[in-house]
N, C-alpha and C positions, 0 to 999 in steps of 0.2 A: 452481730455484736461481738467484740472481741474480751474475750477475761485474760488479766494476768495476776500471777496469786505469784511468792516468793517461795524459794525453795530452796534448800540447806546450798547450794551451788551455784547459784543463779535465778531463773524464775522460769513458772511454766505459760503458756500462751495457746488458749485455744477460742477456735472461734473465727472468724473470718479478719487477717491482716491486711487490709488495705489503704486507700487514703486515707480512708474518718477516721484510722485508729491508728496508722501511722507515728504521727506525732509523740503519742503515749507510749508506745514499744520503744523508740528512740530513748525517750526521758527514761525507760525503766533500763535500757543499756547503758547508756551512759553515766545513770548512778550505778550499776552493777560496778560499773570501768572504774571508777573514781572510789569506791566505799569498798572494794573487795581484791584479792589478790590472786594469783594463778588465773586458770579457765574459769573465763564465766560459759557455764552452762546453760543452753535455751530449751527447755522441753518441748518439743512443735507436738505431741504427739494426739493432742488436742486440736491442731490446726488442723480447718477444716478446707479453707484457700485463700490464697495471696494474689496479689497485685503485683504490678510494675513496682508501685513504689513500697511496697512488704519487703519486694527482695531489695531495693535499693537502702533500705535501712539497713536490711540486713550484712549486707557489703559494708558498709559505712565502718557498721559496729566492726565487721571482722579488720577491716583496715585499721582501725583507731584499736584495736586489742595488738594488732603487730606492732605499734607503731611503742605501745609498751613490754612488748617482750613477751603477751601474751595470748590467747584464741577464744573464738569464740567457738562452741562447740554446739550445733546443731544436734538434739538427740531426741531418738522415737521418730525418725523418717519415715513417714510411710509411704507407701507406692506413686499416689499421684507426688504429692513434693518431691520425692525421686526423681518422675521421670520429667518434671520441671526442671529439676537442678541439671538432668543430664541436658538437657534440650540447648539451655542456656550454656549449658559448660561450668556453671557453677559448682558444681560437684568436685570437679577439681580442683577448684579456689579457695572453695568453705570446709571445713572439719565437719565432717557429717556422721553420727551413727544409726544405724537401720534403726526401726522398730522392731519388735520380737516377737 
């Protein structure tokens, strides 16, 4: 089951992103995109694993942030989401920061 909870920046997301929960990570980007200014921030550092369609939101959102001049920023990366995003090449696409 996935939670997201808001945060001075964006929101955090932990918990398994997949199709069920899909839907609702989109809705909470897409208000982020519409109610907020500069980087919306996404804390993954909760994420426990994603889908095809986890990361196809996730694309969406970073294209619909460029398309207003701003990013979506991936933060709290940890290892497995890393080495998903390199696999994919996503890594180079999305604004990513490690986990610490």
């Amino acid at each position: 089951m996935l939670a997201v909870e808001p945060t001075a920046q964006g929101a955090r997301v932990s918990g398994v992103l997949d199709v069920r929960a899909a839907s609702r990570v989109r809705e909470v980007l897409s208000d982020l995109l519409e109610s907020t200014e500069g980087d919306v921030v996404l804390d993954v550092s909760g994420l426990d694993s994603l889908d095809v369609t986890g990361l196809a939101v996730l694309v969406a959102a970073h294209r619909r942030a460029l398309r207003q001049d701003r990013r979506l920023v991936l933060a709290g990366v940890g290892p497995s989401l890393a080495r998903l995003l390199a696999v994919t090449r996503l890594h180079r696409v999305l604004v990513v920061t490690r986990a610490a």
